[in-house]
Structures are given as structure tokens and as C-alpha cells.
C-alpha positions in Angstrom: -14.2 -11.4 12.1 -13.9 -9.6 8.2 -14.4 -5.9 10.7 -11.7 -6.6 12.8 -9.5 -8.4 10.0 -10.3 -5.0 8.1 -9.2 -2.6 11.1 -6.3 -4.6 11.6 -5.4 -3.9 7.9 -6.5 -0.4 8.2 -4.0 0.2 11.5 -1.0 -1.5 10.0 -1.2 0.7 6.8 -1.3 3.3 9.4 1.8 2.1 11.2 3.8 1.6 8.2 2.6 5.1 7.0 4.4 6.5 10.4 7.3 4.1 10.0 8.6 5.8 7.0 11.9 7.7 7.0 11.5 11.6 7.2 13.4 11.7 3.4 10.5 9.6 2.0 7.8 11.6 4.0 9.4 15.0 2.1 8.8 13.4 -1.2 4.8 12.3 -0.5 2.5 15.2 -0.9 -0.1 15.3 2.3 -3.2 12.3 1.6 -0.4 10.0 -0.2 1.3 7.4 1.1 4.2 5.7 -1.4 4.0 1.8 -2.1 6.4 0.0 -3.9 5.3 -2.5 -6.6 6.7 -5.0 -8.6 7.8 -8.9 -8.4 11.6 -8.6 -8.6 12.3 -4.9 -9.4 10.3 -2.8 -7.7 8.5 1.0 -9.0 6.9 3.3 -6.1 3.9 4.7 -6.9 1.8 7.6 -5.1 -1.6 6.3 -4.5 -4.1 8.9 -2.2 -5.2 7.4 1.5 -8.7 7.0 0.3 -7.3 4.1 -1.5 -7.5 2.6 2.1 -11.1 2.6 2.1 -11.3 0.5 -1.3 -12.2 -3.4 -0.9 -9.7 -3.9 -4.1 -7.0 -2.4 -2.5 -7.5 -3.8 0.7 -6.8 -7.1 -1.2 -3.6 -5.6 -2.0 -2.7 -4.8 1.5 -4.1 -8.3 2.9 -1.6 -10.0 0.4 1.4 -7.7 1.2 0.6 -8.6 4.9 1.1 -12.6 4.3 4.3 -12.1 2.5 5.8 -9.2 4.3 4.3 -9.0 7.7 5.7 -5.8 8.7 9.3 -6.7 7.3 9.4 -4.9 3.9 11.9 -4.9 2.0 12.3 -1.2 0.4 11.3 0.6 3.9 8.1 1.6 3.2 5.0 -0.8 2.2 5.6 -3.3 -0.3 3.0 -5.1 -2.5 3.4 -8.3 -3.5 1.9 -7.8 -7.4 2.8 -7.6 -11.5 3.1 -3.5 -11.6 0.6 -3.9 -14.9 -1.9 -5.3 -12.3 -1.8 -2.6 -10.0 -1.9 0.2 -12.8 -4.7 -1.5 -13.6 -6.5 -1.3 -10.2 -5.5 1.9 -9.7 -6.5 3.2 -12.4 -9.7 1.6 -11.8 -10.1 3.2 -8.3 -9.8 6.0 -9.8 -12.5 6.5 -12.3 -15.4 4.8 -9.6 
């Protein structure tokens, strides 16, 4: 059940990475996908596709999947966190 809850994560990232207008697509550099973060305002943020693979961030996306389903608000994958908590993974992710 956690393989195929995980490729079903994996896939919908992928979707919503497809689903984005051409405009945003111009403005993410190739192995980037943009996310936008925040409770009531929202920041995007550049984080690289091998994110993906990360069990932290896949918590992220398993969250932003119960709230948003695949109805986000800002057109491109929303997640549902405090933007001092996900600087925080992030940065994180990337020093391991």
C-alpha cells in the first residue's frame, strides 16, 4: 500500500508539473518545478525534482494532496505549510 500511495504521489507531482501554464514553465530553469508556500499569502519557491525522491518532502506533497486534491489555488502546486517550516526542510534537503 505505502509503494503505490508513493507512485501515486510521485505521478500527481508529475501531472501538476505538466499542468503548469507555458509563462510559469519560462520562468523554472530545467530540474525545478515552482511550489507555492505559505498559509494565507503565499511565496513560490524553486525547489530541484530530486526533492521528489525525499521522504520529508513527500510529506509535503501527501499533505497538499488532502487539502488541495488537484484544485490549487495559485495554478501550480500548492503546499499547505508555515513558509519558515519549509525553508527549513529545504534547507535540510539540501545539505544531506
Amino acid at each position: 500500500m505505502g509503494v503505490f500511495r508513493l507512485q501515486s504521489l510521485v505521478s500527481n507531482a508529475k501531472q501538476l508539473i505538466k499542468l503548469n501554464t507555458t509563462h510559469q514553465r519560462e520562468n523554472v530553469p530545467k530540474g525545478y518545478l515552482a511550489v507555492y508556500v505559505g498559509e494565507i499569502q503565499r511565496k513560490r519557491f524553486l525547489v530541484p525534482l530530486s526533492f521528489l525522491d525525499q521522504p520529508l518532502f513527500q510529506d509535503l506533497l501527501r499533505r497538499s494532496e488532502e487539502e488541495y486534491g488537484f484544485n490549487h489555488p495559485m495554478g501550480g502546486l500548492t503546499i499547505p505549510c508555515r513558509e519558515e517550516a519549509f525553508v527549513h526542510l529545504t534547507t535540510q534537503l539540501r545539505s544531506s
